[in-house]
C-alpha positions as CSV (number, residue, x, y, z in Angstrom):
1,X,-48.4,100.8,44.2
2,X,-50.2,97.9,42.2
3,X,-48.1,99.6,39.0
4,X,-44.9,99.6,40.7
5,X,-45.7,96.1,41.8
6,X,-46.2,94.9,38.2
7,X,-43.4,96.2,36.3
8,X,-41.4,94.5,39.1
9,X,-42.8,91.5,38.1
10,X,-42.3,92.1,34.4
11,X,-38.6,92.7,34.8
12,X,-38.3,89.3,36.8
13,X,-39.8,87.2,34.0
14,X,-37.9,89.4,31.2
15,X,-35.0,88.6,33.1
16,X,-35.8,85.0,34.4
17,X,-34.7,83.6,30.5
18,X,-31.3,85.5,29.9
19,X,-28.6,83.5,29.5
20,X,-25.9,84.5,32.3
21,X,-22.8,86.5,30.6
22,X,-20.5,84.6,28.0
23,X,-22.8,81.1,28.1
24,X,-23.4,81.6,24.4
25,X,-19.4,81.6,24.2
26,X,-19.1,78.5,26.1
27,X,-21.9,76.5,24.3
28,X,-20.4,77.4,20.6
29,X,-17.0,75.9,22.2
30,X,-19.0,71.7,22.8
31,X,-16.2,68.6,23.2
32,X,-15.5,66.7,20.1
33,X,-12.3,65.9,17.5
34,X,-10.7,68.1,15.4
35,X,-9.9,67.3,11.8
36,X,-6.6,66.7,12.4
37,X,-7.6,64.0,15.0
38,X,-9.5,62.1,13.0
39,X,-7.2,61.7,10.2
40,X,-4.3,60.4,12.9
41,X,-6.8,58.2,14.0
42,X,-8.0,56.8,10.6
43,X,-4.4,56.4,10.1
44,X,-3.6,54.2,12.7
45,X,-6.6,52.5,12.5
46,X,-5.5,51.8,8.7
47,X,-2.0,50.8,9.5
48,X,-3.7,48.2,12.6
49,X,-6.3,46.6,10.2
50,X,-2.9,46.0,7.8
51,X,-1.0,44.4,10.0
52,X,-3.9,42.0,10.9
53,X,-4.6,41.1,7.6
54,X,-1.2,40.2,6.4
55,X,-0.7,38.3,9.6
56,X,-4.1,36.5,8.6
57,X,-3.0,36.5,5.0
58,X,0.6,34.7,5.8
59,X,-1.4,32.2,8.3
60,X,-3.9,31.5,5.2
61,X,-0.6,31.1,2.8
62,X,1.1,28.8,5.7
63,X,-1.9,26.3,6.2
64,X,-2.3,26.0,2.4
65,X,1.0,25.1,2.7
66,X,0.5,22.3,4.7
67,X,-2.4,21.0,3.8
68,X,-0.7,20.5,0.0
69,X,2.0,18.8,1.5
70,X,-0.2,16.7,4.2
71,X,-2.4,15.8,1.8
72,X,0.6,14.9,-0.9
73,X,1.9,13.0,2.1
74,X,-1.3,10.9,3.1
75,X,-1.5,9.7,-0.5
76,X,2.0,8.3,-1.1
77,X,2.1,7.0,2.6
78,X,-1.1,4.9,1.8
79,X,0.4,3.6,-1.8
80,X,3.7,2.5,0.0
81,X,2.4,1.3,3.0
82,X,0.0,-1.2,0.7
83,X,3.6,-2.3,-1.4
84,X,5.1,-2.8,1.3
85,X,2.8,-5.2,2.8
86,X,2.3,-6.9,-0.4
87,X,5.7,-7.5,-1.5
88,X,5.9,-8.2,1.9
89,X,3.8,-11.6,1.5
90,X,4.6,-12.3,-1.9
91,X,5.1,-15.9,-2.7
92,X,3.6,-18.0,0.2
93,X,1.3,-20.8,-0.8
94,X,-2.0,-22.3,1.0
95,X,-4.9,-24.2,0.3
96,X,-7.7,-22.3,0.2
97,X,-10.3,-22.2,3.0
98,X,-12.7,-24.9,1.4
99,X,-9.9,-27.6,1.3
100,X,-7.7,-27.0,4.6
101,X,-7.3,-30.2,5.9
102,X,-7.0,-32.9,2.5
103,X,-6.6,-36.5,3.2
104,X,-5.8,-39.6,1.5
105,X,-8.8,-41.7,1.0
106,X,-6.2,-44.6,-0.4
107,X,-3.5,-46.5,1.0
108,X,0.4,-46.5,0.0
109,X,2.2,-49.1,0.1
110,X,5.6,-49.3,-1.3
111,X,6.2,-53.0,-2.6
112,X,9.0,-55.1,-0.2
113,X,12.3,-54.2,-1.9
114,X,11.4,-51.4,-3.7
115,X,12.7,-47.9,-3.0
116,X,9.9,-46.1,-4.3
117,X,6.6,-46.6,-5.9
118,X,4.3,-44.6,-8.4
119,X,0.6,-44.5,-8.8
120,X,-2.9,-42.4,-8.3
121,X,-4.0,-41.6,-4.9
122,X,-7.1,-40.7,-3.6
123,X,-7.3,-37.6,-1.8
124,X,-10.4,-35.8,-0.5
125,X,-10.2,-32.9,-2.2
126,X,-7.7,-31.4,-4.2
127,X,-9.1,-27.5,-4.5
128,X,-6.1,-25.2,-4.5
129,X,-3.5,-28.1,-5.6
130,X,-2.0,-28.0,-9.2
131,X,0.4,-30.4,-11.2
132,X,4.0,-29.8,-10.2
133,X,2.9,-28.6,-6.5
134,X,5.1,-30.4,-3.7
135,X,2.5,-31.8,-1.2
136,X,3.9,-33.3,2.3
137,X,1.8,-36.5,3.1
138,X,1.6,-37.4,6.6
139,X,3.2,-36.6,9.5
140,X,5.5,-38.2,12.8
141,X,6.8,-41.6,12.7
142,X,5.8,-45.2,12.9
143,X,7.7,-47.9,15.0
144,X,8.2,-51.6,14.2
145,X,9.4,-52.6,17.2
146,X,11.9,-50.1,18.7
147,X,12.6,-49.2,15.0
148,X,10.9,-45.6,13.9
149,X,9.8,-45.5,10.2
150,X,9.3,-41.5,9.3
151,X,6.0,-41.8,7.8
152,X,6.3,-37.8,6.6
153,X,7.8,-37.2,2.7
154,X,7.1,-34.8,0.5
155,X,5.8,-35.5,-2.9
156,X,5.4,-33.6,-6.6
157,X,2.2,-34.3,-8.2
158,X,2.6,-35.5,-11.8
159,X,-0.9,-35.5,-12.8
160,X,-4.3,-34.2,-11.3
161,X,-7.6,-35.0,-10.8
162,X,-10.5,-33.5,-8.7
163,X,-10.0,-36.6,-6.3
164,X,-6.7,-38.2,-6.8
165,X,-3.1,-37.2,-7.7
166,X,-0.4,-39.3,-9.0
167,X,3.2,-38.7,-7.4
168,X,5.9,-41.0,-6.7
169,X,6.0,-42.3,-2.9
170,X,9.0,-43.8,-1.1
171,X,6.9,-44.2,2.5
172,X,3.9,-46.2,3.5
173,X,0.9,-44.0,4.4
174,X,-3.0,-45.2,5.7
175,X,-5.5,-43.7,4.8
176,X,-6.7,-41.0,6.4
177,X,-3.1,-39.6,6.3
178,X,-3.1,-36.1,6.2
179,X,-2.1,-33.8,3.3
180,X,-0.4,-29.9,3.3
181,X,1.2,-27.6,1.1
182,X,4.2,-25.6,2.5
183,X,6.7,-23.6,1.1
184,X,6.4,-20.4,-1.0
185,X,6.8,-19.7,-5.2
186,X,10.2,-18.7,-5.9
187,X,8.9,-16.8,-8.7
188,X,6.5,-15.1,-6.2
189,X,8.3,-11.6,-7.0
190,X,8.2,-12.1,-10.8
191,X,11.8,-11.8,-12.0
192,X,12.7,-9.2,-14.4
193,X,12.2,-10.4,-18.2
194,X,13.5,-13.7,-18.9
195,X,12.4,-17.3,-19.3
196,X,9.7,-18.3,-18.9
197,X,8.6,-14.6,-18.0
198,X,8.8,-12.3,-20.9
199,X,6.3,-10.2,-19.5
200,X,7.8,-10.1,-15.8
201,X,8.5,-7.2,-14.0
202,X,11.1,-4.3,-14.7
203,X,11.7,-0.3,-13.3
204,X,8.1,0.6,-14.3
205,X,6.3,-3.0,-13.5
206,X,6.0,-4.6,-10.5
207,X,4.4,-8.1,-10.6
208,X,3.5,-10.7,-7.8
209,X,1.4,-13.7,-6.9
210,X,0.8,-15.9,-3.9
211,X,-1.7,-15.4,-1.3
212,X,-1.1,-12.0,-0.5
213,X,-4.8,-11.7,1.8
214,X,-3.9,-14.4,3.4
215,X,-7.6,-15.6,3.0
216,X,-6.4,-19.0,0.8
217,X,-6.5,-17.2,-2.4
218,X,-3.7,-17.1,-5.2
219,X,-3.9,-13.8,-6.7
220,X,-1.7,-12.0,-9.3
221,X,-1.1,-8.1,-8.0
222,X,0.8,-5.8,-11.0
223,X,1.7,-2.2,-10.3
224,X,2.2,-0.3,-13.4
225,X,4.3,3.4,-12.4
226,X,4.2,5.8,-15.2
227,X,6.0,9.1,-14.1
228,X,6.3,12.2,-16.3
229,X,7.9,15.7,-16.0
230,X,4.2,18.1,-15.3
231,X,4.0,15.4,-12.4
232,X,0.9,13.9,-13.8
233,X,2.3,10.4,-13.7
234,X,0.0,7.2,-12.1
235,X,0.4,4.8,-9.7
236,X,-2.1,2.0,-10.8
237,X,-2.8,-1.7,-9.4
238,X,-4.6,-4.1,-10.2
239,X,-5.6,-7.9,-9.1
240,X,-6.2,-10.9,-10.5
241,X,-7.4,-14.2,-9.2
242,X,-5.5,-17.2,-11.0
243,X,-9.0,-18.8,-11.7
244,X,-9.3,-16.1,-13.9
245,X,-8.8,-15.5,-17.7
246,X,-8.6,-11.9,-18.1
247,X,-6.7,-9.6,-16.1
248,X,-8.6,-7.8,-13.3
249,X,-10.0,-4.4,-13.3
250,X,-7.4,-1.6,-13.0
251,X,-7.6,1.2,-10.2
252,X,-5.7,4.0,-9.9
253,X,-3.6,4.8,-6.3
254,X,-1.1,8.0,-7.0
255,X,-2.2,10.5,-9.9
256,X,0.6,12.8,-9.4
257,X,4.0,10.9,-9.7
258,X,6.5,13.0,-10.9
259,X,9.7,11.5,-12.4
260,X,12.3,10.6,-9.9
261,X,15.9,12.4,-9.5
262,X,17.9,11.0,-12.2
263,X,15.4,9.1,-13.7
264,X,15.9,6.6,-11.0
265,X,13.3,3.1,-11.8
266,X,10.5,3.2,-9.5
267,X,11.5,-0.6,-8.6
268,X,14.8,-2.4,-8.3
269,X,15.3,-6.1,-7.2
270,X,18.3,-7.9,-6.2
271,X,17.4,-11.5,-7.4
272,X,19.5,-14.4,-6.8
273,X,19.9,-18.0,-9.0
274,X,20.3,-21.3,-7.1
275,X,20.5,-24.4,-9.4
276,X,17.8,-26.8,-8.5
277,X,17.7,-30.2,-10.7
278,X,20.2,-28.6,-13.1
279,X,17.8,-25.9,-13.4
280,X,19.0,-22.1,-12.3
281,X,16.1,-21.2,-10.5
282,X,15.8,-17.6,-9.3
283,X,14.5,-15.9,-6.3
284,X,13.9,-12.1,-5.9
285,X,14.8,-11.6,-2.3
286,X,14.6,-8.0,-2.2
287,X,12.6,-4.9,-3.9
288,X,13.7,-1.3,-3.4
289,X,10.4,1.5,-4.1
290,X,11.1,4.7,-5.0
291,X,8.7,7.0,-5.7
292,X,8.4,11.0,-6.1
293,X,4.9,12.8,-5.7
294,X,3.6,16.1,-6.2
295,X,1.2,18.5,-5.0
296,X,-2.0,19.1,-6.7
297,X,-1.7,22.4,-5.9
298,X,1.0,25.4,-6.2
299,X,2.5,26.4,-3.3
300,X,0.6,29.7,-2.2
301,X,3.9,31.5,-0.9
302,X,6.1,30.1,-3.8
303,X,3.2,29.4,-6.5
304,X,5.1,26.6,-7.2
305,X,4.4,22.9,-7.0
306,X,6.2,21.2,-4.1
307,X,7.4,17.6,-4.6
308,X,9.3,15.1,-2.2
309,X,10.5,11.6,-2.7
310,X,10.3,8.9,-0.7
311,X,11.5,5.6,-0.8
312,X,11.2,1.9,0.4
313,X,15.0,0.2,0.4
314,X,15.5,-3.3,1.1
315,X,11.7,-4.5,1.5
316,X,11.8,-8.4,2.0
317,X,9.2,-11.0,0.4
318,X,9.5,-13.4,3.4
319,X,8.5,-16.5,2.2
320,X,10.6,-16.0,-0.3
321,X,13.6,-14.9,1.0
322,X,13.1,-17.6,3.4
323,X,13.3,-20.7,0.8
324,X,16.0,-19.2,-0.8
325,X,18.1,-19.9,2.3
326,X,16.4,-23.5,2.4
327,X,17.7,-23.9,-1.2
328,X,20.8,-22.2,-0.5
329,X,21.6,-25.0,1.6
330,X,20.6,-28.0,-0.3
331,X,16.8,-27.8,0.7
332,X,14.9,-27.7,-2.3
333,X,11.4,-29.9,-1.1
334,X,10.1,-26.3,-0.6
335,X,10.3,-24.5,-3.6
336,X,7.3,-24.6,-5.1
337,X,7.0,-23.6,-9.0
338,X,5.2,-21.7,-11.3
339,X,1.7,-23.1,-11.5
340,X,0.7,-23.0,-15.0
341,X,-2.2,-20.9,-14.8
342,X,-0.3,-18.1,-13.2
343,X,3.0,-18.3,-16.2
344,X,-0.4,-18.1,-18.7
345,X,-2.3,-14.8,-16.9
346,X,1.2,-13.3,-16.5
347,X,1.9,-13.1,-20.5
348,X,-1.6,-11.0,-20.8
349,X,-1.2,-8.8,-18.0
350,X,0.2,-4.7,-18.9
């Protein structure tokens, strides 16, 4: 019985561990891909990750795009921007701000009978003023009686001294009568070469003075544009106060000016003549810029450089466009000339 009993129990455990029928069938046959599987799916896995990079490519390509031109744009915006307001303010005249308000610190007085009378005066100051300079003394009007007297004229100093100037008067003035210089420089767009300016401006020079800050200052501004084919050209200023005896320090604003279509100038004026005293006199009442950049780098789509022109038509001095009408119509006491220190620096600076 026990023996019976044993091998019963030897034939459950032999059999306990036997895999059912056909499980070894099933468990050679696991999930997974076949080869042909994977190399569809590497494929299209290939031809997704190409797309995506040529899109990023062509976005990479378009933004370097743009940035040459924005950044081609940015610099020849700033350089005309800064002509334009300079040209803008060519010409007008001031005192500077230690000597704003000059006095006389002598009486006129015109002798009975006499239409005019000439002689020193004492002025407070005369910082800023220069022989030739047209000064209006005094202002409103004095009555004798029910009779006004204009005590305003305007005057031309003669001569010049750090306290006085001489000028020929045909009104009465007290002291304390107050001084001011208005007007603008005729010649505050140089003209192009010709008496007294040899060295004036032309298609590649632009030259100007006046107080162009307007902080009081005379200063002489000169553009030099030197264009070339490889669009390597310069745009270069440079400033220099009147009180000085060398031209100022150069700086360049545009390194990549490339020769405009047809060779055009970089700067035309339209200058007009009045005769004043017998003397033509000429007034530059308008500048035309013209200017064509490139970029400083090739195009990453063309691998070309990309260039654009851009130009400034008709830009008005002001205060000079505004005498020459006064002197158009007879009004010359506000055309002020060339001060001699300014026809001196203009012969040095290139």
């Amino acid at each position: 019985m026990n023996r019976q009993n044993n091998l019963e129990s030897e034939q459950t455990v032999g059999t306990a561990f036997l895999p059912p029928s056909g499980a070894e069938s099933s468990a050679s046959r696991c999930p997974g891909f076949s080869l042909l599987e994977l190399l569809i799916a590497l494929a299209v896995l290939v031809i997704v990750a190409g797309i995506v990079t040529s899109g990023m490519v062509q976005m990479m390509n378009a933004q370097g795009t743009i940035n040459n031109r924005t950044e081609m744009h940015s610099s020849v915006r700033s350089a005309t921007e800064l002509l334009q307001q300079e040209i803008g303010q060519a010409g007008r005249v001031t005192l500077p701000p230690t000597n704003p308000n000059p006095t006389l610190t002598t009486a006129v007085a015109v002798p009975a009978g006499s239409p005019s009378w000439t002689g020193a005066v004492g002025v407070s100051s005369t910082t800023g003023m220069f022989t030739g300079e047209q000064v209006v003394v005094d202002a409103g009007t004095t009555f004798v009686g029910t009779q006004p007297f204009p005590n305003q004229e305007t005057v031309t100093i003669s001569a010049l001294t750090p306290n006085g100037f001489t000028a020929t008067f045909t009104n009465n003035h007290a002291v304390g009568a107050p001084l001011a210089v208005l007007g603008a420089f005729n010649a505050g767009i140089v003209p192009q070469a010709s008496t007294p300016f040899a060295n004036g401006s032309d298609g590649l020079h632009l030259k100007l003075f006046g107080d162009i800050n307007g902080d009081g200052s005379i200063v002489i501004i000169n553009y030099d544009c030197s264009p070339n084919d490889a669009g390597t050209g310069t745009l270069t200023r440079s400033v220099t106060d009147w009180n000085s005896a060398v031209q100022g320090p150069t700086i360049t604003l545009l390194g990549n000016l490339k020769k405009n279509p047809n060779n055009a100038a970089c700067f035309l004026y339209q200058q007009q003549t009045v005769t004043i005293n017998n003397a033509p006199t000429v007034f530059v009442t308008d500048v035309s810029v013209t200017l064509t950049a490139q970029t400083q780098q090739k195009d990453p789509v063309t691998h070309n450089y990309q260039w654009e022109t851009q130009a400034l038509l008709n830009v008005s001095p002001r205060n000079i466009f505004d005498i020459w009408e006064r002197a158009s119509q007879g009004v010359y006491q506000r055309v002020q000339p060339v001060p001699n220190r300014v026809t001196n620096l203009l012969t040095i600076i290139q």
